[in-house]
C-alpha positions in Angstrom: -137.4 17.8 -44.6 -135.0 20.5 -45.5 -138.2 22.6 -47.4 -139.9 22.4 -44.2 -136.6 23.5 -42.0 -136.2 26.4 -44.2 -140.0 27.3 -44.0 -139.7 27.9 -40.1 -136.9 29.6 -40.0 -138.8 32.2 -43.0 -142.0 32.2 -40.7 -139.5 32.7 -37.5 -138.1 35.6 -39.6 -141.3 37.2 -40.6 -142.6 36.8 -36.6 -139.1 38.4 -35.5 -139.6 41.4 -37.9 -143.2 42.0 -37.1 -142.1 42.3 -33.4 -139.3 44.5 -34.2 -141.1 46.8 -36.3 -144.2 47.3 -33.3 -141.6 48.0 -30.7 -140.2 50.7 -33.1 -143.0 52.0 -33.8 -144.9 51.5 -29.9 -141.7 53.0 -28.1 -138.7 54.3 -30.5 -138.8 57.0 -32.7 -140.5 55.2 -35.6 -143.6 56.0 -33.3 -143.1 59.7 -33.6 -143.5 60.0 -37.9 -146.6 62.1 -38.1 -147.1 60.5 -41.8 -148.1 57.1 -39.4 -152.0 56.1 -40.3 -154.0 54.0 -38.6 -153.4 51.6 -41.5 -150.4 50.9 -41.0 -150.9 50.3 -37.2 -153.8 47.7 -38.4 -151.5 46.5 -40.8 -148.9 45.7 -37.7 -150.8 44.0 -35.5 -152.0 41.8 -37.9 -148.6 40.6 -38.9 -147.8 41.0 -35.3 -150.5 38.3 -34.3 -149.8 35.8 -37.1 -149.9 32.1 -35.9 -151.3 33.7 -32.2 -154.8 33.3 -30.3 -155.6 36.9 -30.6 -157.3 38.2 -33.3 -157.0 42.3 -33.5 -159.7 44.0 -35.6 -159.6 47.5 -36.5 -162.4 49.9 -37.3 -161.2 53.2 -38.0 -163.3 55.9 -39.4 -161.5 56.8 -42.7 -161.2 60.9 -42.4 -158.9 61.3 -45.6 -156.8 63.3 -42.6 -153.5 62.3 -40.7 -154.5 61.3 -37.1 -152.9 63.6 -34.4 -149.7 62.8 -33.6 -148.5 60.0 -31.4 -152.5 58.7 -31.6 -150.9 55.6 -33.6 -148.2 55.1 -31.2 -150.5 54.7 -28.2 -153.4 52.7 -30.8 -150.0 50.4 -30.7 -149.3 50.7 -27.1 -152.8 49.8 -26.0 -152.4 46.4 -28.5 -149.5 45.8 -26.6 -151.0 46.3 -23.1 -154.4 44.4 -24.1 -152.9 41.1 -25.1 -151.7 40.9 -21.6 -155.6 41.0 -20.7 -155.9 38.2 -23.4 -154.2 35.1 -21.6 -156.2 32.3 -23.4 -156.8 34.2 -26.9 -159.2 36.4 -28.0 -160.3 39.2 -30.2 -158.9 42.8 -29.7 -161.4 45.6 -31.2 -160.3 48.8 -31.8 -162.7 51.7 -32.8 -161.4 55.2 -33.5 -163.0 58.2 -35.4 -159.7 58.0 -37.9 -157.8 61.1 -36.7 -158.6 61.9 -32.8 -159.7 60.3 -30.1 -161.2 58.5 -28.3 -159.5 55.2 -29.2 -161.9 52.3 -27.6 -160.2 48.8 -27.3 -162.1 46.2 -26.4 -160.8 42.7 -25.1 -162.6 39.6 -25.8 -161.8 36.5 -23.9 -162.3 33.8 -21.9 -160.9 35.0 -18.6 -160.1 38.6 -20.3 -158.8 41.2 -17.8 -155.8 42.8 -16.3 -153.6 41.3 -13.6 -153.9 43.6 -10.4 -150.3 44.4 -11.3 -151.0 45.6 -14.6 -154.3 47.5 -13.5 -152.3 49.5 -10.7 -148.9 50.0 -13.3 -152.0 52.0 -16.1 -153.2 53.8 -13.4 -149.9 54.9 -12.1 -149.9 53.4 -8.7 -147.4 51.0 -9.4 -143.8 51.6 -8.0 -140.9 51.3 -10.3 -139.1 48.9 -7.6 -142.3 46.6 -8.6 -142.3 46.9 -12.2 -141.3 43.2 -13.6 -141.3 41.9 -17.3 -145.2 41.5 -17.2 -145.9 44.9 -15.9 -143.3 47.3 -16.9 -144.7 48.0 -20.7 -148.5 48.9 -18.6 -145.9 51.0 -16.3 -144.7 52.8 -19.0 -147.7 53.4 -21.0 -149.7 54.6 -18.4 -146.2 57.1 -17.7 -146.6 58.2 -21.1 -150.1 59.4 -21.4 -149.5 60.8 -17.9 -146.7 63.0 -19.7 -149.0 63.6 -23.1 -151.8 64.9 -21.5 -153.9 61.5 -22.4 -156.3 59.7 -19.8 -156.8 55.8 -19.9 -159.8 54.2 -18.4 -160.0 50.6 -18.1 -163.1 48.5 -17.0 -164.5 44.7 -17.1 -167.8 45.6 -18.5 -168.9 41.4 -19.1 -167.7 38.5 -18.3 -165.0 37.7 -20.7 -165.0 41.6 -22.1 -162.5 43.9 -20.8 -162.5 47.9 -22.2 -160.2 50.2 -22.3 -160.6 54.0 -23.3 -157.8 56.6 -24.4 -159.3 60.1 -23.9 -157.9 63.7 -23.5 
């Protein structure tokens, strides 16, 4: 009994670090290291999705170069968006050329897709006064590639497929 106590609380341990470390990363200054690969993002959200319904699967182009800068922060901030568009489970696909854009997220799901909320917070026509624990990350994502000069295009393109595009 006591080997099993002390296994959940190592497994609650290794969950509460893996969220720590993709907030870091997603919003702190962690997020602004331009050694960051996309390995290490991949790396992330699969620790980050341990014991979870959604599955994230990376395919990244291997340049042998650094990707731009702050391209791993929003690969991370689109992870975070699309599990919201993942309520029952799923698999999250990621496809980038390895060191530019366009980063192409796909969200497979039964039921897969945005709230309205969430749509109108990534295309910036959501007001703060509405923002609310579900919608405020979307909010502030869709503020940041506002500021960075990035465009995000989201669109259900099948039933149960949701994708979501990061260009300049």
């Amino acid at each position: 009994m006591m080997d099993d106590a002390l296994g959940l609380m190592g497994q609650s341990s290794r969950r509460a670090s893996a969220v720590l470390q993709v907030f870091r990363m997603a919003l702190g200054r962690a997020g602004d290291d331009p050694a960051i690969r996309f390995e290490a993002v991949r790396d992330l959200s699969a620790a980050y999705f341990t014991d979870s319904r959604i599955t994230p699967v990376w395919q990244i182009t291997p340049t042998g170069l650094p990707p731009k800068a702050g391209l791993p922060r929003a690969a991370l901030n689109m992870m975070l968006v699309g599990q919201d568009a993942l309520h029952l489970g799923g698999t999250l696909t990621f496809t980038c050329p390895g060191e530019d854009l366009p980063i192409i997220m796909l969200a497979e799901g039964r039921d897969a897709g945005f709230s309205d909320d969430v749509a109108r917070a990534l295309a910036g026509k959501l007001p703060l006064d509405d923002a609310t624990a579900r919608n405020v990350h979307a909010y502030f994502f869709g503020k940041w590639c506002v500021r960075t000069g990035l465009s995000l295009r989201h669109e259900l393109i099948a039933p149960g497929t949701l994708r979501v595009d990061l260009m300049r």
